[in-house]
PAKE-42288 format. One record per residue: x negated, y, z of N, C-alpha, C in turn; residue in one letter. Coordinates in pm, whole numbers, plus 50000, padded with zeros to 5 digits. Layout:
// PAKE-42288
XYZXYZXYZA
...
***
This chain:
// PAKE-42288
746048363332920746668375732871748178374532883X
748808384432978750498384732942750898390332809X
752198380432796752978381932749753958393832741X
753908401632640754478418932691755658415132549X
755958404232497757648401832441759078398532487X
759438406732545760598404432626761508393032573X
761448390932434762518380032358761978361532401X
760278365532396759368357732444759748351732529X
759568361032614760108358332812760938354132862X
762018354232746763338347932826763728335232730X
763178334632643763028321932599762558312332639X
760938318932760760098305032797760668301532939X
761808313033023762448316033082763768303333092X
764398303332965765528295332941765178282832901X
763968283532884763458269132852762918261432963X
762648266833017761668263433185763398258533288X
764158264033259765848268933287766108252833294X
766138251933161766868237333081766108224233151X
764558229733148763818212333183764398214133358X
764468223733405764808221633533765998214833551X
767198217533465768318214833486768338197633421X
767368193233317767208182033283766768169033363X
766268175133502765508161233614766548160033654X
765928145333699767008131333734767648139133863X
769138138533877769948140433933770858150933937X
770558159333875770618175433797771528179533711X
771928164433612772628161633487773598156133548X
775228159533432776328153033474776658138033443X
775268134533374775358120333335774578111333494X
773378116233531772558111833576773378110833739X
774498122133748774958125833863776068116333887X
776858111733807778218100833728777428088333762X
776448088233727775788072233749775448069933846X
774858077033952774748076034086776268071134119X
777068080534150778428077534159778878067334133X
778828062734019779378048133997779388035734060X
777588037234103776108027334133776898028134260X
777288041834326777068041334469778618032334522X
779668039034409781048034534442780888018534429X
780748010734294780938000434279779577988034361X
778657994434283777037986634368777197985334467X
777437990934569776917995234700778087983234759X
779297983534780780197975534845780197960834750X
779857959434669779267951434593778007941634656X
777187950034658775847943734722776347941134865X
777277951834958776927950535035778017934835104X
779147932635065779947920035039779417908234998X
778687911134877777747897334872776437893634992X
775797904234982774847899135082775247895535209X
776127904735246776787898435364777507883535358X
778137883235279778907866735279777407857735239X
776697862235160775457855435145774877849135286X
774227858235350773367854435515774667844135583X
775987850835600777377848135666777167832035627X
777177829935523777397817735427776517806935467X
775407812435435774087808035500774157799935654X
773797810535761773817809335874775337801235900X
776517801835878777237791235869776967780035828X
776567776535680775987764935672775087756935760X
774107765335801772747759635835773737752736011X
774527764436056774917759736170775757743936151X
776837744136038777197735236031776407715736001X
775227723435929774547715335900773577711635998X
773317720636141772667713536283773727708336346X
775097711636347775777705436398775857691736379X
776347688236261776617678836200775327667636179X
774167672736191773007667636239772907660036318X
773077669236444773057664236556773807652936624X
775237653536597775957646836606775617629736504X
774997632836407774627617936346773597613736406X
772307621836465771087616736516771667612436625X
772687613636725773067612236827773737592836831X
774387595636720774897582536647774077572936614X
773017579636548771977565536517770957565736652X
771197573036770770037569036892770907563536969X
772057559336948773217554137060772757539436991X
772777542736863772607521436774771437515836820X
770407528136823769077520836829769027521036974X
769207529437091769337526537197769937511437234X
771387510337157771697498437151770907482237114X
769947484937012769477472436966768227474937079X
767497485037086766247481637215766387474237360X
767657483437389768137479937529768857460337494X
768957455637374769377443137363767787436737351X
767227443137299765777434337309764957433037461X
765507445537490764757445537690765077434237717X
766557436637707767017424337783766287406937763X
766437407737637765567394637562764347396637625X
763597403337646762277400037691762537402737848X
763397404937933763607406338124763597388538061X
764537384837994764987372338015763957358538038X
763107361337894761507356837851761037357038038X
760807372438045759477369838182760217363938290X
761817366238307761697356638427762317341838392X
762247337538286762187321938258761857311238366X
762387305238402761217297038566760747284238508X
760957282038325759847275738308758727278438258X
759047293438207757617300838180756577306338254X
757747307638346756767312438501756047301338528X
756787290738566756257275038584755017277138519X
754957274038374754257274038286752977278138318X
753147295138320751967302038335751137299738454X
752217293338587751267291838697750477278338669X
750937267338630750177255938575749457255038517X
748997267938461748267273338336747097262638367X
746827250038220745277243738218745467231338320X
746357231638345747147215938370747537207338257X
747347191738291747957184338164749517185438152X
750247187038271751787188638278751977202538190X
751367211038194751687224138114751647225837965X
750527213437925750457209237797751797202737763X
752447196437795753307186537800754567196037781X
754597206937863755917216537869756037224137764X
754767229137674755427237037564756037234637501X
756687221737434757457220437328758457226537421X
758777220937524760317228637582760037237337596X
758907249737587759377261437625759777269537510X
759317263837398759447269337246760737270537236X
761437258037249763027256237244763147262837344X
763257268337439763637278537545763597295037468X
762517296537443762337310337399762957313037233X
762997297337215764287300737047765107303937100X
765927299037221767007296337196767467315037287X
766477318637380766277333737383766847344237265X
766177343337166765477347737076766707343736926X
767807335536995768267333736907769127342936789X
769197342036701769857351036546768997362336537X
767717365736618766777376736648765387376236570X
765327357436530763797356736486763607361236342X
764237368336278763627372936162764007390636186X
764457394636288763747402936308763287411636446X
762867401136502761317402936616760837393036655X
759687394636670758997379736723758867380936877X
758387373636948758697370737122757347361337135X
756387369837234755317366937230754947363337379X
754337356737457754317350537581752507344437588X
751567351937649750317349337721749907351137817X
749287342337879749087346038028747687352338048X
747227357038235746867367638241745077363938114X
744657349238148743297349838102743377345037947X
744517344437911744617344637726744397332437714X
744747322537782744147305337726745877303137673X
746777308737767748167302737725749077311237688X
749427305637513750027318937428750917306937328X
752077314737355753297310337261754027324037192X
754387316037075755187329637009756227327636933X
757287326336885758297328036785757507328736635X
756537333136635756047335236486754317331536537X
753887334236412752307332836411752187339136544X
751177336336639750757343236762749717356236755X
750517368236763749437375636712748327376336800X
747137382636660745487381936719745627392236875X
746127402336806745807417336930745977410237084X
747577403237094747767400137199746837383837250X
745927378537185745037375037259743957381737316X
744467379937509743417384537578742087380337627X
741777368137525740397363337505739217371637459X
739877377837370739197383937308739067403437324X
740107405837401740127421537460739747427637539X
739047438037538738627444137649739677455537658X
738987461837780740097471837862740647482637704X
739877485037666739947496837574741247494737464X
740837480237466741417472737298742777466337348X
742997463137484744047450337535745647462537532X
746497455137467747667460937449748627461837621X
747807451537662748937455337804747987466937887X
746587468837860745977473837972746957486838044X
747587495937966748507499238049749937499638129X
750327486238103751127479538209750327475238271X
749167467738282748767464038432748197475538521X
748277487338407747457500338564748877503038615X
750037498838566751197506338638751907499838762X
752137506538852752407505338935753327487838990X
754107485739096755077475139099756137476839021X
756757496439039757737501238984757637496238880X
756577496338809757047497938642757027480838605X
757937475238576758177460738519757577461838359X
758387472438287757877471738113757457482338080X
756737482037958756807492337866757427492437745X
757927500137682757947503537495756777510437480X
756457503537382755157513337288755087514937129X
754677519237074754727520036914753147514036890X
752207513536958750777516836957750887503236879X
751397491736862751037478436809751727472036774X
751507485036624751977482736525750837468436431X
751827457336350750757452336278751977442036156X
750847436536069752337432235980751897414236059X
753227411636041753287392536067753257387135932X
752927373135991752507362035845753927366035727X
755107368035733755847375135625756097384135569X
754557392135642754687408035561755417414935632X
755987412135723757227423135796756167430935876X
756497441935923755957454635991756597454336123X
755817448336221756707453936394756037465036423X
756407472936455756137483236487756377491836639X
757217484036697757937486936808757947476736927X
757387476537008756827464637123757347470837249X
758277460237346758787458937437757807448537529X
757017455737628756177446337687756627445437848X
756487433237909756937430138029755907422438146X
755577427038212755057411438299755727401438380X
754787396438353755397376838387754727378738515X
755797379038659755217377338787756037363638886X
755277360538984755647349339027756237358139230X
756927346439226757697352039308756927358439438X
755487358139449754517368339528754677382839484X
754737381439330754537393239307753367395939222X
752897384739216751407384839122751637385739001X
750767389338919750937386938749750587376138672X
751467370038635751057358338579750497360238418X
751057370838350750867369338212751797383738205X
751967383038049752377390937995753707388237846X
754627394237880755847394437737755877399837642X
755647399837519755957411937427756857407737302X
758257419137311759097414137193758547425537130X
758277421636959758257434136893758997429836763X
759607445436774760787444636658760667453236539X
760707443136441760347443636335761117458436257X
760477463836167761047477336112761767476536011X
762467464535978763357465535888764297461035953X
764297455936136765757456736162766387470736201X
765457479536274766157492136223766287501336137X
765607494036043765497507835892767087503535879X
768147498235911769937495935838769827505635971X
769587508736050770107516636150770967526536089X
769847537736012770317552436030771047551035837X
771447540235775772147542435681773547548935662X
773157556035556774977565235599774947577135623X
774047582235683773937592435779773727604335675X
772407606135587772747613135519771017619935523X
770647614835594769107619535661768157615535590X
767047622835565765587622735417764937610435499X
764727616135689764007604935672764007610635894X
764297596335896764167593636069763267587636131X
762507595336237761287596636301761387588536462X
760317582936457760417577836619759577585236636X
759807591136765758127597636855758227593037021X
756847590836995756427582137136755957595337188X
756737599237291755737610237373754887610337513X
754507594437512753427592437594752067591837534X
752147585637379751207589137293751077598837193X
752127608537151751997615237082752177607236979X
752257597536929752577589736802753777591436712X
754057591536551755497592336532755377578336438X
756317573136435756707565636313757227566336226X
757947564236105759147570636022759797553136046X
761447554736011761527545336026762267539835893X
762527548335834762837548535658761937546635566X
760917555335598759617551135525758417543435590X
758147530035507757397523635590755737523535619X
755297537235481753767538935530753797549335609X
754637557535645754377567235692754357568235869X
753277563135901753087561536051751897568536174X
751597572636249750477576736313750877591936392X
749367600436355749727611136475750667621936374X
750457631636453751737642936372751257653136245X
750007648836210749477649636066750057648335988X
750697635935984751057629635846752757630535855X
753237638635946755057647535938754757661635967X
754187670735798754817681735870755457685735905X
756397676335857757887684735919758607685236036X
757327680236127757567678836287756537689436335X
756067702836242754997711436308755437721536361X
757087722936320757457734036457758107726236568X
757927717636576758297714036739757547711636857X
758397719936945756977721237101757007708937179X
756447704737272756777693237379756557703437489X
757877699537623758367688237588759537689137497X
759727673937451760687675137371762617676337465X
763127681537384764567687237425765507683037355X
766637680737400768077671737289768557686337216X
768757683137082769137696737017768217696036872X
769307705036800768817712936625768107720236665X
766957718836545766497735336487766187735136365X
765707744936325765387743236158763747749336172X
763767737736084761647738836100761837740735933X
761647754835866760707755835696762607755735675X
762297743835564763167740835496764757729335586X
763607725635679764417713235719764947715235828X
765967706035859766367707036010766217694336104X
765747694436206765467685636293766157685136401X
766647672236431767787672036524766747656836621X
766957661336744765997652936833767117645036928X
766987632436983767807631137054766317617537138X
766787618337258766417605037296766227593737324X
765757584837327766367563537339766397566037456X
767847562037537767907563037669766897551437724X
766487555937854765387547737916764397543637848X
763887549437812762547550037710761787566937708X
760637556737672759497575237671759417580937484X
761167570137440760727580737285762297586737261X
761757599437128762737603737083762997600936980X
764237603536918764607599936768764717611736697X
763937615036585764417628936545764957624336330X
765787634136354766257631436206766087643036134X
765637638736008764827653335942766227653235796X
767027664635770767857671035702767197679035638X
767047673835530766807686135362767477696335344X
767177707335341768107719335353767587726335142X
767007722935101766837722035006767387725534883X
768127714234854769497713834785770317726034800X
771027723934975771277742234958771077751734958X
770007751935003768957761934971769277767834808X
769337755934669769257760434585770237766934553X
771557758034589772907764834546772967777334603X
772387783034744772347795334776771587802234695X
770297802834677769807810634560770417808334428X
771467799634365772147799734268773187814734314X
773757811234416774597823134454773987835434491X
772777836034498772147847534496772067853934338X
771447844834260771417851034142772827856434075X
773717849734092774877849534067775477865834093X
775337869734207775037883434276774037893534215X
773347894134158772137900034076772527899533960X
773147889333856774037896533772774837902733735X
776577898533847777087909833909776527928633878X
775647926733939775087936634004774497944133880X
773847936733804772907939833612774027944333557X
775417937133553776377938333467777087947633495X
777667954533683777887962233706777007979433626X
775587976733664775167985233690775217990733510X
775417981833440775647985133311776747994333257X
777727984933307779187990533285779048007433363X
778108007133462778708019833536777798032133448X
776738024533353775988034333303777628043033163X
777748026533127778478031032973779708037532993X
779988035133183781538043633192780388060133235X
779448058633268779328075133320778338081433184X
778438077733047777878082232941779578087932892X
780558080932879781808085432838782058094332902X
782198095133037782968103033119782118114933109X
780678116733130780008131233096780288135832949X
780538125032879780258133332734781708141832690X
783038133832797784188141632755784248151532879X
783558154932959783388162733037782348176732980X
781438170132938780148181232902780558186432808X
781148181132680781638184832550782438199632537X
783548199032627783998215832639783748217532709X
782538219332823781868225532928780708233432806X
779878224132687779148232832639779378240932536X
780858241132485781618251632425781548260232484X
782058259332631782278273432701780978277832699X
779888272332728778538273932745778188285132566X
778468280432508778278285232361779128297632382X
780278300032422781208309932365780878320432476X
780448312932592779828327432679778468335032668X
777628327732538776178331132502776898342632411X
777728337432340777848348732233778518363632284X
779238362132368779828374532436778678378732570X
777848368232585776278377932655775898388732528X
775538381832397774818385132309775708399332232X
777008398832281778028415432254778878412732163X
778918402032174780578394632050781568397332141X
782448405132198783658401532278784608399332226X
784528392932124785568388332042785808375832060X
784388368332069784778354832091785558348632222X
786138338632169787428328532256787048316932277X
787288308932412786978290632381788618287232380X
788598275232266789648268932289789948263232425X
791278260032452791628250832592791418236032548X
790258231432651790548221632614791308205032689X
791828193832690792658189332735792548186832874X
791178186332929791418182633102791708197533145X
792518193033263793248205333264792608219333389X
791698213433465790738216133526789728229733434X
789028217933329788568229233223789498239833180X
790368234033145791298240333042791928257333188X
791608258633277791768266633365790878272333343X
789378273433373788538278633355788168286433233X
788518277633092788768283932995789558296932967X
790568297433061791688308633001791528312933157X
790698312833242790078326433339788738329333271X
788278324733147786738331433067787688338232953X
788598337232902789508343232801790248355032848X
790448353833001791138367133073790378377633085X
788508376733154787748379233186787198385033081X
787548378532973786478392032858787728399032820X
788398395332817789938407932806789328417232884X
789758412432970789538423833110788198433233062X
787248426433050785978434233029786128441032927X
786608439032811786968446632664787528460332675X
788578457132765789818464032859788928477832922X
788368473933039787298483333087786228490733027X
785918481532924784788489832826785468495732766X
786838496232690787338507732665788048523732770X
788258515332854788538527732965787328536533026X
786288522633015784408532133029784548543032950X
784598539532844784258549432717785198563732700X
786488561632768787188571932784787158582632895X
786498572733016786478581533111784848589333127X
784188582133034782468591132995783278603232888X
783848599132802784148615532738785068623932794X
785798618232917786558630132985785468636133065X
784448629633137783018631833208782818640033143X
782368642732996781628649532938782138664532897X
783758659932907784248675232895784228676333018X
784648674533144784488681233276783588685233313X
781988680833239781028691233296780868700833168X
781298698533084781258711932999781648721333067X
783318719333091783838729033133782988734033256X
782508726433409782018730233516780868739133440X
779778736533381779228746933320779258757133288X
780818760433223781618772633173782148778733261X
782288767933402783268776333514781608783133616X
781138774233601779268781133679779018791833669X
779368795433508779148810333459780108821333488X
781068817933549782158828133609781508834033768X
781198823733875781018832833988779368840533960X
778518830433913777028841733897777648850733810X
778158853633719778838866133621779498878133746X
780688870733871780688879333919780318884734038X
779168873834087778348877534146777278892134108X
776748885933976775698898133947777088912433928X
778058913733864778878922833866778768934233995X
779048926234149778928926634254778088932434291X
776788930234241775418935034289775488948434220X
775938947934074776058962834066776608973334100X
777688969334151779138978234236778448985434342X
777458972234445777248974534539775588988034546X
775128983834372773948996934380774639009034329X
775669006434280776339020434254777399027834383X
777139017634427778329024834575776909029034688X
775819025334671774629031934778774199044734668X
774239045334547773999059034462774859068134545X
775969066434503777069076234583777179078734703X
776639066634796776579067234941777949061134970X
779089054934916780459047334951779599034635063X
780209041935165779509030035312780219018135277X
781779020635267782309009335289782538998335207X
782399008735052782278998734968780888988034953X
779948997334988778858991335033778758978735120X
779588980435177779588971135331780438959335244X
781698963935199782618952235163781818944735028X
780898949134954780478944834828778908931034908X
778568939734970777708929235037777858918235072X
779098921935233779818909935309780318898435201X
781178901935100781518897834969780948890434879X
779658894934871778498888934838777828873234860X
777678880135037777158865835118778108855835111X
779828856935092781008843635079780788843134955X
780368850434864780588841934730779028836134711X
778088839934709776868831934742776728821434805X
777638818134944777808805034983779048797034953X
779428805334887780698791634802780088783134673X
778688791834623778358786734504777318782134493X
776838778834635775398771234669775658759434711X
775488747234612775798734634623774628726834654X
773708730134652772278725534730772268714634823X
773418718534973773828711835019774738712335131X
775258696935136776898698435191777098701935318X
776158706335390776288709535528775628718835583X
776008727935674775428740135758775088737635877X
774998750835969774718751336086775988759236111X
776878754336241777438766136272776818776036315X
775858783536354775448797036352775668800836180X
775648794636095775678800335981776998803335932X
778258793935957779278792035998780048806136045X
779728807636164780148817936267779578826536104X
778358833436115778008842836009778848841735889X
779408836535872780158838335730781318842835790X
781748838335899782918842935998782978857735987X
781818859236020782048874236067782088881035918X
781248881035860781378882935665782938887935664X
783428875535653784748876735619785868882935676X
785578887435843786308893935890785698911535912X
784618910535902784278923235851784738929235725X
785208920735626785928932635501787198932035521X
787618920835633789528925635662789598935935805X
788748937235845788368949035919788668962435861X
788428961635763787928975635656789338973135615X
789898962535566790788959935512792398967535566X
792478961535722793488962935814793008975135868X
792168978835950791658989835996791998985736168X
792078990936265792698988236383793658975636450X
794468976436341795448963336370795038951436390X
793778950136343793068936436348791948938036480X
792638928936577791498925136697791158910136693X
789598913336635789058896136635788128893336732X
787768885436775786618877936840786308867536847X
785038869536845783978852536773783098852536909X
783188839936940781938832937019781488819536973X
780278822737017779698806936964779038801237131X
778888790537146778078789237231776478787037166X
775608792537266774158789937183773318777037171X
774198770837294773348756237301773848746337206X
774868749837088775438740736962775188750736863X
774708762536852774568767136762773838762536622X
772918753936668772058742436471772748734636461X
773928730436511774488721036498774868719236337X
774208709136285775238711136146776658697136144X
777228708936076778778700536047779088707635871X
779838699035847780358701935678780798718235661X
780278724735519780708736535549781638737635482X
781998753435509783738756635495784828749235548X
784488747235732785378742535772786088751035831X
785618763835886785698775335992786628783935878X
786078788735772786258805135747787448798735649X
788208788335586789268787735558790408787435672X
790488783135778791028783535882791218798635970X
791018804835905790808819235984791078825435878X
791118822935746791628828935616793388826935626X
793248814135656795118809735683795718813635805X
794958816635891795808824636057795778836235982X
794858847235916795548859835861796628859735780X
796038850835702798008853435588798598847435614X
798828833235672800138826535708800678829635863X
799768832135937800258837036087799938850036121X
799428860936064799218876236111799848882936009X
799608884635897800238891335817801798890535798X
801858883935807804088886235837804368892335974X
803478889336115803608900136205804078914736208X
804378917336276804458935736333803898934836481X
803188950136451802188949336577800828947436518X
799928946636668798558938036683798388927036653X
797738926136583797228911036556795978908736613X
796188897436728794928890036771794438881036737X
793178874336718792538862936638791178861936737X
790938848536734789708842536836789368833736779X
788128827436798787578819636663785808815436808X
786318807036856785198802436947784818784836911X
783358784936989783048769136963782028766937100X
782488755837111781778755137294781448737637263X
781358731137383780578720637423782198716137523X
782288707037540783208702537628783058688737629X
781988683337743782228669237790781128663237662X
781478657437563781048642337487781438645637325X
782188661037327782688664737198782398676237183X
782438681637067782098695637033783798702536982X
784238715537061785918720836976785288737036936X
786058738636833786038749636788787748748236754X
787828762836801789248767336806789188777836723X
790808779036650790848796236557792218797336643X
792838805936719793578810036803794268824836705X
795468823036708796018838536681797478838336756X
797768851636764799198857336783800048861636702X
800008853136561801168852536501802478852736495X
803658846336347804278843436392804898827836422X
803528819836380803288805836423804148797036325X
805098782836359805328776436264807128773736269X
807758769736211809218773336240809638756536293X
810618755536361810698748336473810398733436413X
811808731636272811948719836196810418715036130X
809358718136152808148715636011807468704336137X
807398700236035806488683036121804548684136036X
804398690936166802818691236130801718679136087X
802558666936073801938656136004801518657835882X
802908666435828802798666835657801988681035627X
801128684335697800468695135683799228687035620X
798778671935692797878670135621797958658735490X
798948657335484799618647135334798638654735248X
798158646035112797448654435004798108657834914X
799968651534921800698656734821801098673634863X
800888675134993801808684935000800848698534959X
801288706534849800478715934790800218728334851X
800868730834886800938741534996799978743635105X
799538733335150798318726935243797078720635200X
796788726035096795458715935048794438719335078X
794058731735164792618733935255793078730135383X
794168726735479794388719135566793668703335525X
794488701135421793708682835400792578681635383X
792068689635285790438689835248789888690935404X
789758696335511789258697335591789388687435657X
790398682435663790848673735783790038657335718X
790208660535610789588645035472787918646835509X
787568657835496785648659835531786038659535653X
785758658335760786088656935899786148645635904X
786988635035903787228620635850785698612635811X
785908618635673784878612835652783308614535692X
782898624535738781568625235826781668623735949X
782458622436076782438614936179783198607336147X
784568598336107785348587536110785898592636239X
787018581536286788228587436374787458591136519X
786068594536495785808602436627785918619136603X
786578622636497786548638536479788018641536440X
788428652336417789798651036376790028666636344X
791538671236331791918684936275793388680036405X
793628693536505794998688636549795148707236530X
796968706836593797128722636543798338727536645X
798438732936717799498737036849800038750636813X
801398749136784802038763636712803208762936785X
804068773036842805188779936853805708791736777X
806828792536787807578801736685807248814336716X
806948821836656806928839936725806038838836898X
804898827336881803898828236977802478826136958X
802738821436803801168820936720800978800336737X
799608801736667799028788636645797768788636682X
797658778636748795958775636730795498761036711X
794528764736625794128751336531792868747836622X
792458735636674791228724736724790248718636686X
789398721336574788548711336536787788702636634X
787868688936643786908680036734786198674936670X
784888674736711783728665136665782608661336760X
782718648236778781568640736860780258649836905X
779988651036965778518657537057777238646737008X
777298633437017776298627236954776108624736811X
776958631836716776648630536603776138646436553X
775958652336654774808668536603773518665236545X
773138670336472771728674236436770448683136469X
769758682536542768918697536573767858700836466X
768068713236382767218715836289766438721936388X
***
């Protein structure tokens, strides 16, 4: 069911008003805080995060750099101590009493030679034996010397192809004299861990194989390698086996299972940083060798201090976003505060108080607006009193028009009686003039509406010069044409028969003589003219026919009126012009457009 309470309606109206004006963004608070958020937050966030990543990605670069450059450092040392152990074991296989040795192999003289070869391969081996041992068997495993306990693996008594640590030096070619391998790995009688085996063959000057060399170096002479450096933890990788070692940590050995932190790297392997997760890995290689050295960098640590500086930024940002609330609660409330005064003081002058005023208040912005709402009901007060004066002058002007209404029907009907008392008597002419008389005052007082036909026009024409006919008698020669093909034309009436009222008394009647008068309307081209032509005595030389149509000038005020309706129902396509000589008459022009006719 509607609501048919208008007080109702605009209440649920102004209320519906308010929640609209209450959603987020709408309000001068809600609108201030954006603003704030956007001014301060925004270059805020956007400075930190930027120096954040900036910060970052600098670091991380500095920290592959600087990587790299140490892994590079500790594969130049360890390059250094391997390439000193090659050498120790080239030295071992070509010994020419080991060679000796091995070819005598199972001779009593060969028995006889090991003590000297022991002292030979110490003295190899020397400041080296605690950390690598130097191992020497020949090809069928009966003859085996070593620096330390002789390890089991490298007896080839007991190995088959699968199990024998040289089997792949002997598939390799002449080219290949040694290998490095990691594969044999094992601990010696002191617990030490070799892990790293330099193997060689023992050939005789045919070319045959006599046996086999192996230095392996123990993992605590290069765990002092990479001290200093700064690194969690440094990796050997064998990339003929896929094997890694750590060489810092000593259980941590085998396939690439047991380092994830070698699971983003592809083979083959390449000299160079990257950052795998958290860490960074910097690879370099043991020159002349099938391994690399990679050093694994904790990124961790800064990691945290960066998310320290992240958070750091996020409070910022809490604390900003605070401050920008408590500065845009002030700033609306001394903003809104005489905004909803004015708001108040313009309800009450809706509601018909025009009395009420808002104070000015101090921003000076408002304080403008205030005293253009203080001008504005002036003004309106102002007008409602001039309303009110110009409705009771209204009200006497149609009194009076009322009172003046009753003058022409009064002498209109008068008229009508003249004219049945002048057919009693048979008076033709009064007859004639009471009629003609008739029809101009009948159409002066028919306001129905503002426009005719000239055929109706012309007819009032003639009206009117039919009782100055009677009037003048002879002296008066008029003639009217119309053309017939503009005859419905309507145009404003009483434009014609005042203009032909003013060639009789201002240009014929001061004459002597005939008076001629012509009063035609034709078609010409794109315009319609009607002319009133007489042989007056026209206009005197000095008169400037401009001021004929001034509205001050009193003398002329059915010139202006005409020329003003003319104006205003075509605009400057119609006009009033007027061609007079002295003692040769005047004739007046009405123009009006051809496409602005009407056909009734």
């Amino acid at each position: 069911m509607e609501n048919d309470n208008p007080l109702a309606n605009r209440e649920l109206l102004r209320y519906t008003g308010f929640m609209a004006r209450s959603s987020i963004f709408t309000t001068l608070f809600s609108r201030l805080m954006l603003f704030f958020l956007v001014v301060m937050l925004i270059p805020v966030s956007l400075l930190g995060f930027s120096y954040l990543a900036a910060g970052r990605r600098a670091v991380q670069n500095n920290l592959m750099e600087q990587s790299q450059n140490n892994i590079g450092q500790v594969g130049a040392r360890l390059s250094h101590v391997v390439e000193g152990y090659r050498h120790k074991a080239y030295a071992i296989s070509t010994n020419e009493d080991i060679v000796r040795l091995l070819q005598q192999e199972g001779s009593d003289s060969s028995q006889t030679k090991i003590s000297g070869i022991y002292e030979q391969l110490f003295s190899i081996m020397k400041g080296d034996t605690y950390m690598a041992t130097a191992s020497v068997v020949s090809s069928s495993g009966r003859t085996r010397i070593s620096t330390h306990l002789f390890p089991p693996q490298y007896d080839l008594r007991y190995q088959g192809n699968d199990t024998n640590p040289f089997f792949d030096l002997s598939r390799a070619g002449v080219e290949t004299a040694s290998l490095i391998t990691l594969d044999n790995r094992y601990v010696t009688q002191n617990n030490a861990i070799a892990f790293m085996s330099i193997l060689r063959k023992v050939r005789d000057q045919s070319g045959n194989v006599l046996g086999y060399v192996a230095v392996d170096i123990l993992q605590e002479t290069v765990g002092v390698v990479p001290s200093g450096y700064g690194f969690s933890d440094i990796i050997l990788i064998d990339t003929g086996t896929f094997a890694a070692h750590s060489v810092m940590h000593l259980d941590k050995h085998g396939d690439f299972s047991r380092f994830p932190e070698l699971g983003g790297i592809t083979f083959p392997l390449t000299d160079g940083s990257r950052l795998v997760g958290n860490n960074i890995i910097s690879l370099t290689p043991i020159a002349n060798t099938q391994l690399f050295i990679a050093g694994v960098t904790d990124t961790t640590i800064i990691q945290q201090s960066i998310d320290e500086y992240l958070v750091i930024i996020i409070m910022v940002l809490a604390i900003g976003a605070m401050l920008a609330g408590i500065l845009a609660y002030f700033f609306s409330r001394s903003i809104a505060r005489p905004i909803d005064t004015l708001a108040r003081t313009m309800h009450q002058v809706e509601s018909g108080d025009l009395h009420a005023r808002v104070a000015e208040s101090d921003i000076w912005e408002i304080s403008a607006l205030e005293r253009s709402f203080n001008t504005m009901v002036r003004q309106i007060t102002t007008l409602m009193e001039v309303t009110r004066e110009e409705e009771a002058k209204l009200q006497e002007a149609e009194r009076k028009a009322l009172e003046a209404q009753l003058n022409p029907h009064f002498l209109y009907n008068t008229l009508n009686t003249v004219k049945a008392i002048a057919k009693l008597h048979h008076e033709e002419e009064i007859l004639l003039i009471t009629t003609k008389l008739g029809k101009l005052l009948r159409n002066a007082i028919d306001n129905r509406d503002a426009e005719t036909t000239l055929q109706e026009s012309f007819a009032l024409v003639e009206s009117y010069l039919t009782i100055q006919r009677i009037r003048f008698g002879d002296k008066l020669h008029a003639k009217v044409e119309l053309d017939e093909s503009i005859a419905n034309l309507r145009t404003p009436k009483l434009i014609i028969q005042p203009l032909v009222e003013n060639a009789l008394i201002h240009g014929l009647e001061p004459k002597v003589g005939i008076w001629r008068l012509s009063v035609k309307a034709y078609a010409s081209g794109s315009r319609i003219l009607i002319t009133i032509a007489d042989n007056g005595v026209g206009f005197a030389g000095k008169t400037s026919f401009d001021e004929l149509f001034e509205p001050e000038s009193q003398q002329h005020v059915g010139l202006y009126n005409i020329h003003r309706r003319l104006k205003l129902r075509y605009g400057d396509a119609a006009g009033l012009t007027i061609d007079s000589a002295e003692d040769e008459g005047t004739v007046v022009t009405i123009h009006i457009p051809s496409e602005r006719k009407e056909v009734v």
